[in-house]
C-alpha positions as CSV (number, residue, x, y, z in Angstrom):
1,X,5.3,-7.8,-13.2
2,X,3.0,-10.1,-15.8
3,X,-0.3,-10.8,-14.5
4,X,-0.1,-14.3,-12.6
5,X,-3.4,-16.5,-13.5
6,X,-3.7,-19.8,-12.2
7,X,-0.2,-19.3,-9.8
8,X,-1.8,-16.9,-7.8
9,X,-3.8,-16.8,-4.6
10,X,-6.0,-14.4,-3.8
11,X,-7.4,-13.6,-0.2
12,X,-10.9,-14.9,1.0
13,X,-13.0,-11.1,0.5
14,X,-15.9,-12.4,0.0
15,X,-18.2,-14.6,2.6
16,X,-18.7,-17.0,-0.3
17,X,-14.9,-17.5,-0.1
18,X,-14.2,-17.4,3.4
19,X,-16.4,-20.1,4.2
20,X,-14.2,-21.7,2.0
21,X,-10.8,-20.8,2.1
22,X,-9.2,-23.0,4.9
23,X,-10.5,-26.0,3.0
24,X,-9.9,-24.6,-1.0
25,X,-6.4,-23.2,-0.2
26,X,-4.6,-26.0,-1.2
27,X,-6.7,-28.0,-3.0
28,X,-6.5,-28.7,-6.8
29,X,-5.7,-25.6,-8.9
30,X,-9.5,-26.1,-9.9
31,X,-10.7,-25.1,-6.6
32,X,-8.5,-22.0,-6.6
33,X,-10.0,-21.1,-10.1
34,X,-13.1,-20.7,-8.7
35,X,-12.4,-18.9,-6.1
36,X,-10.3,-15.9,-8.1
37,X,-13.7,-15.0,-9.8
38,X,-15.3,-13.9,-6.4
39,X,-12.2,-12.3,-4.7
40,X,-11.5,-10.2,-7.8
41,X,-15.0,-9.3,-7.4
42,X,-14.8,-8.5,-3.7
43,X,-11.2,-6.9,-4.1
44,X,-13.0,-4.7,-7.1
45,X,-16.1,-3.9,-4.2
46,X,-13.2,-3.0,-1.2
47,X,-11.0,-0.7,-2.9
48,X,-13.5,1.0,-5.9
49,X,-16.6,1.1,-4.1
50,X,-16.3,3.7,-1.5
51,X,-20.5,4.6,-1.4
52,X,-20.7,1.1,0.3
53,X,-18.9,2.2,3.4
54,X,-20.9,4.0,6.5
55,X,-20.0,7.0,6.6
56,X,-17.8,6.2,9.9
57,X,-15.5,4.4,7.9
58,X,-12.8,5.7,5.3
59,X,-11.7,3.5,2.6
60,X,-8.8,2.6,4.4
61,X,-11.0,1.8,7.4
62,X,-12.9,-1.4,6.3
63,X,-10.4,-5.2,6.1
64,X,-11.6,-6.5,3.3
65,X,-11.5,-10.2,4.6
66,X,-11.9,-12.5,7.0
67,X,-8.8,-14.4,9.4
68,X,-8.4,-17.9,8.5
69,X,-9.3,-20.3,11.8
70,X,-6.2,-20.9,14.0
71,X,-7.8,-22.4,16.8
72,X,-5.8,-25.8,16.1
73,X,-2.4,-25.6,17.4
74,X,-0.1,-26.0,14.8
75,X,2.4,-28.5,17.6
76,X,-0.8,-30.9,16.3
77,X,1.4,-30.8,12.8
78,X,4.5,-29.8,13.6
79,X,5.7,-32.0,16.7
80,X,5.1,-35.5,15.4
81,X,8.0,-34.5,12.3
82,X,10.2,-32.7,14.8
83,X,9.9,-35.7,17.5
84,X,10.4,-37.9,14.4
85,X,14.1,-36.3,13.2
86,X,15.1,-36.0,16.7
87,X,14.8,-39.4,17.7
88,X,16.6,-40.8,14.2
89,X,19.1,-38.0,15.8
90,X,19.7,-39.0,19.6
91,X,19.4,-43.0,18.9
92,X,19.0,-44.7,22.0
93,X,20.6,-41.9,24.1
94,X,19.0,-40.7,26.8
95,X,18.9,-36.5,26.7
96,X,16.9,-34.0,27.4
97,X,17.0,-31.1,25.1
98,X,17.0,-27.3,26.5
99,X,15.2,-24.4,24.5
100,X,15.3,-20.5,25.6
101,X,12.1,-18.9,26.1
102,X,12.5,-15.3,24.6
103,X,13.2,-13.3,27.6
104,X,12.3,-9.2,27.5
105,X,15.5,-7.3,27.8
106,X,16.4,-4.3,29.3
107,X,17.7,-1.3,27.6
108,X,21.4,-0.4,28.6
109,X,21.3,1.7,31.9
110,X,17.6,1.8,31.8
111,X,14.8,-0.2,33.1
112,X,13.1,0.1,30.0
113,X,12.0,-2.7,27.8
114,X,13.2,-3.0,24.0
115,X,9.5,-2.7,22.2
116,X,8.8,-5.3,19.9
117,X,9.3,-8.3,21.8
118,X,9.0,-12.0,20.0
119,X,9.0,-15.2,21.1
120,X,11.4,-17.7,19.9
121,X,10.7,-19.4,16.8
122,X,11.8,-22.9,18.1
123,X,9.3,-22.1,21.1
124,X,6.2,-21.4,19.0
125,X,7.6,-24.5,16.6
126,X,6.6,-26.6,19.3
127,X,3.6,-24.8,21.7
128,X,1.9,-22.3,19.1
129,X,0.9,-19.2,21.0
130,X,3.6,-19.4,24.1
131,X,3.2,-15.6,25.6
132,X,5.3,-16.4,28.4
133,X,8.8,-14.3,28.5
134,X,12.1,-15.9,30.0
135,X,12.6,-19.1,31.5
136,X,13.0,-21.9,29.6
137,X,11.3,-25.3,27.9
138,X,12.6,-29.1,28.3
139,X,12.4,-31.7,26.0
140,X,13.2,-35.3,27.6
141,X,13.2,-38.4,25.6
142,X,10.7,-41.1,26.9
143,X,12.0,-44.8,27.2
144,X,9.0,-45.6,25.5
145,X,6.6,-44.5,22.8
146,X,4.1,-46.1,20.7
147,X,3.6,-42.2,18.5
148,X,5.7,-39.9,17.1
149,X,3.9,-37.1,19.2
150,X,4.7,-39.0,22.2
151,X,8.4,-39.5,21.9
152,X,9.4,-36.5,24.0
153,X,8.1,-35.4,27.3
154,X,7.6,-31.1,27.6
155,X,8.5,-29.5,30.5
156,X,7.8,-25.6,30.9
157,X,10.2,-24.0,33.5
158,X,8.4,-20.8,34.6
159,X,10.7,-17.1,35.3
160,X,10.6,-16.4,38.9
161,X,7.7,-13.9,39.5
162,X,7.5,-12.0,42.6
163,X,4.2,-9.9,43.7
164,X,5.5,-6.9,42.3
165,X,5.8,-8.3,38.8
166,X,2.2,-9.8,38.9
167,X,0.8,-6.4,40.0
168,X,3.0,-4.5,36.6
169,X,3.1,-7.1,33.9
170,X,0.4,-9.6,34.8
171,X,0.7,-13.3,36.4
172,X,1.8,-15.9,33.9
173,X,-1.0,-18.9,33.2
174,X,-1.7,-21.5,36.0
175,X,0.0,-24.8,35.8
176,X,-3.5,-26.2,34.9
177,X,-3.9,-23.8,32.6
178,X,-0.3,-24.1,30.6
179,X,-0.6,-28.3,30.8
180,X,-4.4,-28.1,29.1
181,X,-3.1,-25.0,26.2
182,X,-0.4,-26.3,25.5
183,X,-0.9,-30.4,26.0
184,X,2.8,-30.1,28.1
185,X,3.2,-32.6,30.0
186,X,4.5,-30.3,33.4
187,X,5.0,-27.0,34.8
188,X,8.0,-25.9,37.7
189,X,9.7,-23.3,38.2
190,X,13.2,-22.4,37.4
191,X,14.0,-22.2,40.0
192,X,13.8,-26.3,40.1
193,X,16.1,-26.3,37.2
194,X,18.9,-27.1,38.9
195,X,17.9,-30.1,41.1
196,X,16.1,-31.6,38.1
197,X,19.1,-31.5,35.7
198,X,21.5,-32.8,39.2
199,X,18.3,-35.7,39.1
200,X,18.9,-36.2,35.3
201,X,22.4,-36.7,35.5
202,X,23.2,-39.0,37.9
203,X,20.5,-41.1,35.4
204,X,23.3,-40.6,33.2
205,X,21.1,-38.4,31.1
206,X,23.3,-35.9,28.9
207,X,22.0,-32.4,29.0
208,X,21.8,-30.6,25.5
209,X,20.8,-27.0,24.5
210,X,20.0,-25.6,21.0
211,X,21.7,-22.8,21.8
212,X,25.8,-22.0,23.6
213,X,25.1,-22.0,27.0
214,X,25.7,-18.2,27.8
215,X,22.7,-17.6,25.6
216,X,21.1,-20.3,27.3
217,X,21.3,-18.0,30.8
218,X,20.0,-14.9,29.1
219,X,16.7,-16.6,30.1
220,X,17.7,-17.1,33.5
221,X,18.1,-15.8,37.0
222,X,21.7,-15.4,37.8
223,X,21.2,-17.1,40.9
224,X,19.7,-20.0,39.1
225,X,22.6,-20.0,36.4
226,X,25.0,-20.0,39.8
227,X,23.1,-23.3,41.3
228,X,23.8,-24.9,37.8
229,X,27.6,-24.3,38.5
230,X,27.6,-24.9,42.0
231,X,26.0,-28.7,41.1
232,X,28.7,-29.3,38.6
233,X,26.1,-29.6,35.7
234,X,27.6,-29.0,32.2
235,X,24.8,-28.3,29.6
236,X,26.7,-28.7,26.1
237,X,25.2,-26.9,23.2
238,X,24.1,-29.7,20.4
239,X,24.8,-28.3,16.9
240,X,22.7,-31.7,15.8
241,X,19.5,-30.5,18.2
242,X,19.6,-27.4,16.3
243,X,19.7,-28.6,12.8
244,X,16.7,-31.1,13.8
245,X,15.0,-28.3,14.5
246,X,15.9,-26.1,11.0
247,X,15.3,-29.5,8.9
248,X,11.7,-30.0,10.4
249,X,10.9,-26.6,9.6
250,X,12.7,-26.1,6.2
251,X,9.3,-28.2,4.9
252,X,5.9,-26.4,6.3
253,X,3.0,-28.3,7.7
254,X,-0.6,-27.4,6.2
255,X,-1.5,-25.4,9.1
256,X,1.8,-23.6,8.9
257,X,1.0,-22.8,4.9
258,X,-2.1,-21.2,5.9
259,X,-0.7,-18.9,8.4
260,X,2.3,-18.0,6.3
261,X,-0.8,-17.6,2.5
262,X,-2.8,-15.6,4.8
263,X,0.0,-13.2,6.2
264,X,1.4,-12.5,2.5
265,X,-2.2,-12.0,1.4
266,X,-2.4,-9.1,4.3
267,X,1.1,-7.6,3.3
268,X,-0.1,-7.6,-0.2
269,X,-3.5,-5.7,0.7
270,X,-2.0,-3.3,3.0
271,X,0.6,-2.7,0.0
272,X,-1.8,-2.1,-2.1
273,X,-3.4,0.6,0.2
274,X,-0.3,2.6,0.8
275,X,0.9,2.2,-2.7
276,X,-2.1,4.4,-3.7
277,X,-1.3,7.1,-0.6
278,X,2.2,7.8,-2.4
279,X,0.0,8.1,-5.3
280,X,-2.7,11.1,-4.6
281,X,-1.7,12.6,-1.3
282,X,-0.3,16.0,-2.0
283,X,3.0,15.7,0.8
284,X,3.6,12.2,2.4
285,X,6.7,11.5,4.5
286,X,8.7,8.0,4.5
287,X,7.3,7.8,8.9
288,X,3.8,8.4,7.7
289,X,3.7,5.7,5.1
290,X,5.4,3.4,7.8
291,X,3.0,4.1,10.7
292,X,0.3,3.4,7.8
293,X,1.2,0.4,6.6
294,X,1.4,-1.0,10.8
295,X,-2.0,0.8,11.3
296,X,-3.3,-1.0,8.7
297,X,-1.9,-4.6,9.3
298,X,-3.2,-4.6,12.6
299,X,-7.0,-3.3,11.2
300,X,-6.9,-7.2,9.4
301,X,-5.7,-8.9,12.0
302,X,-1.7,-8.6,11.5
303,X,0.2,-8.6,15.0
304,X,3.3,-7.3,14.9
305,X,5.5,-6.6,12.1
306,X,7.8,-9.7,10.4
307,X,10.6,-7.0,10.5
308,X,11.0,-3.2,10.8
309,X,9.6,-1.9,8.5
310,X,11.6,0.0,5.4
311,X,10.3,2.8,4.0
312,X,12.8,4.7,1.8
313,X,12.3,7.3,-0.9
314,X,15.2,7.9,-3.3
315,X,19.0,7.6,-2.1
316,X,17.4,5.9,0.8
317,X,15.6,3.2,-1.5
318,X,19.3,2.1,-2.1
319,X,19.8,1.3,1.5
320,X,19.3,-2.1,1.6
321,X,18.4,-2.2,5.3
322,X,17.2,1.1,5.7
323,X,16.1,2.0,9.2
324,X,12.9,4.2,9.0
325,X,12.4,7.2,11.8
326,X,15.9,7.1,12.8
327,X,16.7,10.3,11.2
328,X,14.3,12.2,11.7
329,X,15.1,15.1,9.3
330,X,14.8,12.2,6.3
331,X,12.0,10.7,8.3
332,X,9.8,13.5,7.9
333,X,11.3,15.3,4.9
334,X,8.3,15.6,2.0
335,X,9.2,13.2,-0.7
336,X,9.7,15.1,-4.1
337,X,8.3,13.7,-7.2
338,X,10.3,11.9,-10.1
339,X,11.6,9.6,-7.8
340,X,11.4,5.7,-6.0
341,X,9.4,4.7,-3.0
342,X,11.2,1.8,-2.0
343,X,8.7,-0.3,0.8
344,X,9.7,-3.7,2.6
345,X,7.7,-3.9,5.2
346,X,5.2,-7.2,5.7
347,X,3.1,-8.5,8.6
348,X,3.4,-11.5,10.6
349,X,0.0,-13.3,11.3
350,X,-0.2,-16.1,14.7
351,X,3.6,-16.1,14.7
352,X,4.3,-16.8,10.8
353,X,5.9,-13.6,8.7
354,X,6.1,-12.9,5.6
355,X,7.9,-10.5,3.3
356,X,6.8,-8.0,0.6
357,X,9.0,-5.4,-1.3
358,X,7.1,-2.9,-3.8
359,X,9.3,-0.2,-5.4
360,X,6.5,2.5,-6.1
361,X,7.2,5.9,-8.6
362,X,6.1,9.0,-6.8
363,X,2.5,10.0,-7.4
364,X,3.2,7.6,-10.5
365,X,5.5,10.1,-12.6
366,X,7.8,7.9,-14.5
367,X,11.1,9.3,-16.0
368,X,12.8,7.0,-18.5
369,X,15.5,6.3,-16.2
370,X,13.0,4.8,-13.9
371,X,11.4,2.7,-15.9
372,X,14.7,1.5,-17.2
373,X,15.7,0.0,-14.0
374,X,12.4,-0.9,-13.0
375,X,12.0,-2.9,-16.0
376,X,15.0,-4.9,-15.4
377,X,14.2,-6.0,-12.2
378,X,10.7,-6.8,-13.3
379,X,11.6,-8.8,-15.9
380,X,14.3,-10.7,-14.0
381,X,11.8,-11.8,-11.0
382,X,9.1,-12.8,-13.7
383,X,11.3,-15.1,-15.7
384,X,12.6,-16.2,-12.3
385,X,8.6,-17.0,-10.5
386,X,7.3,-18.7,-13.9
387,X,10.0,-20.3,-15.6
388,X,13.0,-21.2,-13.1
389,X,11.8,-21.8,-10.0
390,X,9.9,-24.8,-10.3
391,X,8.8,-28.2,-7.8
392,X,12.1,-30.0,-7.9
393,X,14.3,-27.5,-9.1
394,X,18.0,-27.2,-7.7
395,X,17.7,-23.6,-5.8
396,X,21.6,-23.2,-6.4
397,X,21.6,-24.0,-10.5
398,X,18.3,-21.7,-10.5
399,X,19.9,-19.0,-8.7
400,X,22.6,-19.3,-11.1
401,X,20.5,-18.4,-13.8
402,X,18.8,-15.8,-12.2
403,X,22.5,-13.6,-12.1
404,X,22.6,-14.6,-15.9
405,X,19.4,-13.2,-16.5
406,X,20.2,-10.1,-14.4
407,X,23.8,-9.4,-16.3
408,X,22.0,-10.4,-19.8
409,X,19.5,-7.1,-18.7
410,X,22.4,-4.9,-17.2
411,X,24.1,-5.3,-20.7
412,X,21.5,-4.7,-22.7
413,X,20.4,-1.3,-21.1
414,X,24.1,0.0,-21.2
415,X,25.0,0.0,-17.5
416,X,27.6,-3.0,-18.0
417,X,30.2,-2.9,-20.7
418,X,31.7,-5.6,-22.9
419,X,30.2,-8.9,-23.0
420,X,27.6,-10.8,-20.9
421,X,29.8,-13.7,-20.9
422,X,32.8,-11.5,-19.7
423,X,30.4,-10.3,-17.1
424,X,29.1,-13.5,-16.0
425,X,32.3,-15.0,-15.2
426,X,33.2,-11.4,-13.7
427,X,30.0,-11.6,-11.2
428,X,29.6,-7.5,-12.3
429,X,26.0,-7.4,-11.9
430,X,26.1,-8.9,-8.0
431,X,29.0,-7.3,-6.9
432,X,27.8,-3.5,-8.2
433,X,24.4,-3.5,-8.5
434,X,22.4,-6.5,-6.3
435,X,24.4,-6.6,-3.4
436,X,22.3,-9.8,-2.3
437,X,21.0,-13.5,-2.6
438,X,18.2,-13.8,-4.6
439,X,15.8,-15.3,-2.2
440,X,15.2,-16.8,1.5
441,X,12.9,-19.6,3.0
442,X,9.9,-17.9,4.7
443,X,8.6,-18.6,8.0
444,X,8.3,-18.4,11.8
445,X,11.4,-16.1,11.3
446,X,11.2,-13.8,8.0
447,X,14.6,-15.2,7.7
448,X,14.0,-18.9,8.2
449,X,16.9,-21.0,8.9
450,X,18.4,-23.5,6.1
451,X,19.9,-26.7,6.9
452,X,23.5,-26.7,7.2
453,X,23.1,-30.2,5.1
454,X,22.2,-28.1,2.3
455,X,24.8,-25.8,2.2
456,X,27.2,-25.8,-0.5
457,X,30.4,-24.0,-1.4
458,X,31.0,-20.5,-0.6
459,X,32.5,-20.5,-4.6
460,X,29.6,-22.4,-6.2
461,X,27.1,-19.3,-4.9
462,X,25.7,-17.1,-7.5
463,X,25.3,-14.3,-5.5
464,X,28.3,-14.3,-2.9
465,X,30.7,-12.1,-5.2
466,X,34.7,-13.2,-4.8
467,X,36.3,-10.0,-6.1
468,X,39.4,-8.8,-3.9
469,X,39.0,-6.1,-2.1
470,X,35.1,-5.9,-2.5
471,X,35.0,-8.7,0.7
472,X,34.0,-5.6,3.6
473,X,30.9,-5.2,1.1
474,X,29.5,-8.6,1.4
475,X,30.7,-9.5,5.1
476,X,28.0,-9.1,7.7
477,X,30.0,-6.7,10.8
478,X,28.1,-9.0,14.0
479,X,30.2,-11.8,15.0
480,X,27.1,-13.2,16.3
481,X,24.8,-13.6,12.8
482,X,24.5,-17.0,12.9
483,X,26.0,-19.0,9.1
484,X,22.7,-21.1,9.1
485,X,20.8,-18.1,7.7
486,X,23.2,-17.2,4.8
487,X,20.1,-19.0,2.1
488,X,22.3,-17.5,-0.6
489,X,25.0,-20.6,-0.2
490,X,21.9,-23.6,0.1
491,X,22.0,-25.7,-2.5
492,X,18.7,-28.2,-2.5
493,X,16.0,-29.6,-4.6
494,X,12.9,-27.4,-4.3
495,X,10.4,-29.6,-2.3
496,X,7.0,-29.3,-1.8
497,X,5.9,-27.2,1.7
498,X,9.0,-24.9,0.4
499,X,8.1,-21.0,1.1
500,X,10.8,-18.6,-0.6
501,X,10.8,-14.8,-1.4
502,X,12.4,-14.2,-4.8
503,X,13.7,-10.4,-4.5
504,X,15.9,-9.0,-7.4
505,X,16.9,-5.7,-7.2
506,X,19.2,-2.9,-8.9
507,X,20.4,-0.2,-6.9
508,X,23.2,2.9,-7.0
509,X,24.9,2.6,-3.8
510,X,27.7,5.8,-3.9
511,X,29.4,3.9,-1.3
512,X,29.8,0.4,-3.1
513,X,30.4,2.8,-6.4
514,X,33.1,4.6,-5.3
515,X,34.8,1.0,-4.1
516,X,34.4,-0.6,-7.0
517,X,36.2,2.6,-9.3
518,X,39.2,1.2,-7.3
519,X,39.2,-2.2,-8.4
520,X,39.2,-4.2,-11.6
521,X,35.5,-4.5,-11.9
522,X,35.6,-0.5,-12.9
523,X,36.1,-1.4,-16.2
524,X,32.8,-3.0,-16.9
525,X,30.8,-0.1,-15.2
526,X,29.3,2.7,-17.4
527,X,30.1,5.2,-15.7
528,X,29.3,8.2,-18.2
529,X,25.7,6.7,-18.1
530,X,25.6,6.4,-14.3
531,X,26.7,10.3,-14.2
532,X,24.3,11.5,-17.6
533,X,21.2,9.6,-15.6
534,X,21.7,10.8,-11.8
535,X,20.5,7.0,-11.7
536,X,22.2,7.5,-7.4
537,X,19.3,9.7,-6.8
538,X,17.4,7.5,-8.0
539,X,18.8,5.1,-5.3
540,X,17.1,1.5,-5.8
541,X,14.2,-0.9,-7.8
542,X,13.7,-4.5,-5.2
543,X,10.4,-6.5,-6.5
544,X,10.1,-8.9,-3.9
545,X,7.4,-11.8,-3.7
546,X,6.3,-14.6,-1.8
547,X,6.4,-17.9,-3.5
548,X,4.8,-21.3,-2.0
549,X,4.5,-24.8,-2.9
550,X,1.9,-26.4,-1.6
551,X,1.7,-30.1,-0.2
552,X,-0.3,-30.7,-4.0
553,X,2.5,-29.5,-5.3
554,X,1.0,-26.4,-6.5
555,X,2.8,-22.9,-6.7
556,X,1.2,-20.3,-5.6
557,X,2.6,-16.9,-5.5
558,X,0.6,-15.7,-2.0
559,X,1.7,-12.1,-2.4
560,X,0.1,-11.0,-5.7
561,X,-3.7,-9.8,-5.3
């Protein structure tokens, strides 16, 4: 991709720049500027400089950088504009407002935990660094309140924990403790659910979850989810709670922009590192270069990862998904030369994710057929990050462009045939070789929700392809995947606090090929290059960055070093 100057944002390395960072990070581009200098410098010192270690360290052994300070809880930001759209919401109605606390879940037929466990998003929205699993939070409406913070009451309702638990798992935080973290305003049980909520509605309060009901339970004790029936109270899921909740965190705080800047800086390092394993090493396997790249995240302070990470070398790169270690002949077959590297992987810092996509050649041997595609894509996502996506841009007309762009490139190199226009109003390039929306907000969740206000129609997306018999292609198979996430239908201005990934890619997917001979769209496919080129070994090219805007309405691409 073109070198990014002012737009970019590189990570505090030096300790002139971490003394500064928290304060510079969204000031005016000219305190950026001045910052770049010393972290090229230190990035230069971390990665070239090897002599400056101890000998106890390897290159790979030393962060670079310092953690921005978290110690504020970001509820300090984040309540007073959830409060605010809640209460414009509920008007003079009393409610209280139920949220699931993440519980663990057991495997089937096992007692063993799923690894990996994560708390809610809407729970850390609104108490930060919650630990507690199961059980769930309250949110009552005061009849009074002079501040926005103060509008709701929070009320943490604890899992049932007998001796044994406390003696495996640990015993969860003291009511004292849990009011002064997490400035709640009380702490029961669960097991007082039920008489609470009975209390609440004879007050003729109405009982609302963010979530149906029989998700609702998953956090609960069957025997408190029986007491609930048994007192005849009805908790109706609020689809207008919800979206309060996706609308205050479509637009990031300052403290939230820091934690998301910092977490995309980190992916970008740790990219960087593994990028020059697949270089040199003699034999590297798609698991090593996964458990690298989560060593590594952790060594600067990542916690878990935003996602699993994907590590796929040729076919596999074309996998858009592609679930690393679960074949374990791919997962520790050698990966041959002349061919992609395909790695999405990104880590989440305090709660806040990011994601990162670098396409990497094989111990950097180019053929022409791989710099073919990999110059499309490139050139697609630049044009996109510098000239169409800008502050107050409509994402949908923007995206619209970006599949121009894309066919304009596919034509060019002799993979689509006839004309652009043709193609264009054909959607070719989407529905054969990006099987995907261009970009998603970025936040708590790597795939943060969009506000169903923003949604336009399913026919006005530029990356939803229509073409009959091609729908099984672009249909997710779970019942369950919640619409709200589906950012390739949002149609909004581009606001300031916005956090997107822009991720263009080109792949050879023999699956999606074969379909596609079937249909009408064969006829624009090239199919004696395809065949020539062995462009499906190749598998696939994604570029995928993080782009921000901050509060100064600055854009600041947060995952370029």
């Amino acid at each position: 991709m073109q070198k990014v100057e002012t737009e970019q944002l590189l990570p505090p390395m030096a300790s002139t720049v971490n003394a500064k960072v928290s304060k510079c990070i969204f000031a005016k581009s000219r305190c950026i500027r001045g910052l770049l200098a010393i972290a090229a410098v230190a990035l230069a010192a971390a990665t070239l400089l090897p002599s400056c270690m101890t000998k106890k360290h390897s290159l790979s052994d030393v962060c670079p950088f310092k953690q921005p300070d978290v110690s504020v809880p970001i509820y300090h930001s984040t309540r007073p504009r959830l409060f605010s759209i809640l209460n414009n919401t509920f008007v003079q109605q009393p409610h209280t407002i139920l949220l699931p606390v993440a519980p663990h879940i057991l495997q089937a037929e096992s007692d063993g935990e799923y690894s990996g466990w994560k708390q809610a998003a809407n729970i850390k929205y609104i108490l930060d660094q919650f630990t507690v699993d199961g059980g769930v939070v309250a949110l009552t409406k005061r009849a009074s309140a002079t501040a926005a913070k103060e509008i709701y009451d929070i009320v943490v309702y604890l899992p049932i924990q007998s001796e044994r638990d406390v003696v495996f798992t640990g015993a969860y935080p003291s009511k004292e403790e849990l009011v002064k973290n997490f400035d709640v305003q009380d702490v029961f049980s669960v097991a007082d659910l039920p008489t609470h909520l009975a209390t609440q509605k004879s007050h003729k309060t109405q009982i609302l979850s963010t979530v149906l009901p029989e998700t609702l339970f998953k956090s609960l004790p069957q025997s408190v989810v029986d007491q609930l029936a048994e007192k005849g109270i009805e908790i109706e899921y609020s689809f207008e709670a919800l979206q309060a909740f996706h609308t205050s965190r479509f637009v990031k705080t300052e403290q939230e922009l820091v934690r998301l800047a910092f977490a995309s800086q980190l992916a970008a390092w740790v990219h960087k590192r593994v990028g020059k394993y697949i270089a040199r090493a003699d034999s590297v396997t798609e698991i090593e270069l996964m458990t690298e790249f989560i060593r590594l995240s952790a060594l600067c302070g990542g916690d878990l990862q935003s996602y699993p990470p994907i590590v796929g070398a040729g076919p596999n790169s074309a996998v858009l998904h592609y679930r690393t270690g679960t074949f374990r002949g791919l997962a520790h077959a050698p990966i041959d030369k002349d061919t992609f590297v395909l790695i999405d992987a990104a880590p989440e810092f305090v709660g806040y994710t990011s994601d990162l996509t670098r396409t990497y050649p094989r111990r950097k041997q180019w053929t022409r057929e791989m710099r073919e595609v990999y110059g499309i894509v490139e050139r697609v996502q630049s044009k996109f990050v510098h000239e169409h996506y800008q502050l107050g841009a409509d994402w949908a007309a923007i995206n619209r462009l970006a599949a121009v762009d894309l066919t304009v490139e596919l034509v060019n190199a002799g993979f689509i045939l006839g004309t652009a226009e043709e193609a264009i109003a054909a959607g070719v390039a989407n529905a054969v070789f990006m099987p995907h929306g261009l970009g998603h907000p970025v936040g708590l969740e790597v795939h943060d929700p969009t506000p169903a206000s923003f949604f336009g129609s399913v026919d006005d997306a530029a990356f939803i392809p229509r073409e009959e018999g091609m729908e099984e292609f672009f249909a997710w198979s779970k019942e369950t995947r919640p619409a709200l996430y589906d950012a390739a239908r949002a149609t909004f201005k581009v606001p300031k606090g916005h956090v997107c990934t822009v991720e263009p890619g080109v792949y050879f997917i023999p699956k999606l090929l074969e379909q596609v001979r079937k249909g009408p769209l064969a006829k624009f496919v090239n199919w004696a290059k395809l065949e020539a080129g062995n462009y499906v070994s190749l598998g696939g090219v994604r570029i995928e960055d993080v782009v921000l805007f901050d509060h100064a309405g600055q854009k600041l691409i947060v995952t370029r070093l």
